[in-house]
N, C-alpha and C positions, 0 to 999 in steps of 0.2 A: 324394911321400908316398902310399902306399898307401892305399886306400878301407878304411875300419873302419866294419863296422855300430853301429849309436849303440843302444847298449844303456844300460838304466836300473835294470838289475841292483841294481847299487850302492846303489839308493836304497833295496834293504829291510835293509841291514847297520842295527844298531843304533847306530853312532858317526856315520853319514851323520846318524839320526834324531836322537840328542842334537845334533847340529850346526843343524838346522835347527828343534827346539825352541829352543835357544837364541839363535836369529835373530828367529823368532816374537815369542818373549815380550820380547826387547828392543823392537823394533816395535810391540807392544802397550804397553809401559810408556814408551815416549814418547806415544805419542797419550793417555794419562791425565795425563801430566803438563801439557800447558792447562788440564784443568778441575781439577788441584790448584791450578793458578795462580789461576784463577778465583776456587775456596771461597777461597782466601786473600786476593783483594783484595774478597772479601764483607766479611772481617773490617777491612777499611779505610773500606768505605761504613756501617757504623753496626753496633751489637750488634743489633736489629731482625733484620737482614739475617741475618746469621749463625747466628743464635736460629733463623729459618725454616727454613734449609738444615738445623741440627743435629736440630731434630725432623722434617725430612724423611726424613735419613739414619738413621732409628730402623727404618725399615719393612725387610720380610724378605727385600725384593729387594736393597734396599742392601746388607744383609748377607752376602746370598751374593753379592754382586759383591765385597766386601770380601775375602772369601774367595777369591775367583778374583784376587784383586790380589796377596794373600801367597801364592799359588802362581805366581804371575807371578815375584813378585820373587825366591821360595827358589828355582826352575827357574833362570833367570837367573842368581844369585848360583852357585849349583852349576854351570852349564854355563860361568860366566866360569873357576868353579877348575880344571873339566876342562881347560880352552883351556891354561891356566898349565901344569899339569903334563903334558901335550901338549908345551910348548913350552920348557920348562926341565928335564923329567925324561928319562931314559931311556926308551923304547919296553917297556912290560909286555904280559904277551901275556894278560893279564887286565883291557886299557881297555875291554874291552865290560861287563866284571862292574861293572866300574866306575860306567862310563855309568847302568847299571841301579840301581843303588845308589843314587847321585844322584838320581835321577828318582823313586826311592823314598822318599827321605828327602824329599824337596819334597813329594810327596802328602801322609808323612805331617805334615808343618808345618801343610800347608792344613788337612789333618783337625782338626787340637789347634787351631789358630784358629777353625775355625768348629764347633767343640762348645762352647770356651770364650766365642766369642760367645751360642750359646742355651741358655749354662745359666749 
């Protein structure tokens, strides 16, 4: 086998990059899911407990974490349909418009969540 220089080229196409946003944010949305587990066996140990964590999760930080969670999840939900139609459609010579689309459409979700959070 021939020596080939290890070129990283590839990594600034746009479908390389919806590939590894969508690796990203899967990654990220398991490491949240313990502490969903968590609030949830809050709500086992007593209303007390839960009542604390709920007016903890009021403040501005939470909320833009909130915000970064439903762009977590609409990236996510959009890069899993790009994989599907990758992998059951024909090859369109427009997956990059595509790609962009999606990625667009997730921003704007996260935006309409977190306006309709502070207002």
């Amino acid at each position: 086998m021939p020596n080939r220089p290890h070129t990283t080229a590839y990594r600034q196409d746009r479908l390389w990059l919806a590939a590894m946003v969508h690796r990203i944010s899967g990654v990220l949305l398991a490491c949240f899911l313990p502490l969903h587990f968590l609030v949830l066996g809050l709500a086992i140990e007593g209303e007390a407990k839960l009542n604390g964590f709920l007016t903890w999760t009021q403040s501005p930080l939470v909320k833009l974490a909130e915000t970064g969670l439903v762009a977590l999840l609409a990236v996510h939900l959009l890069g899993g349909l790009r994989v599907l139609v990758i992998e059951h459609m024909p090859w369109r010579d427009d997956q990059k418009r595509l790609a962009t689309w999606a990625m667009s459409i997730a921003a704007a979700v996260a935006a309409v969540f977190l306006i309709r959070v502070y207002t």
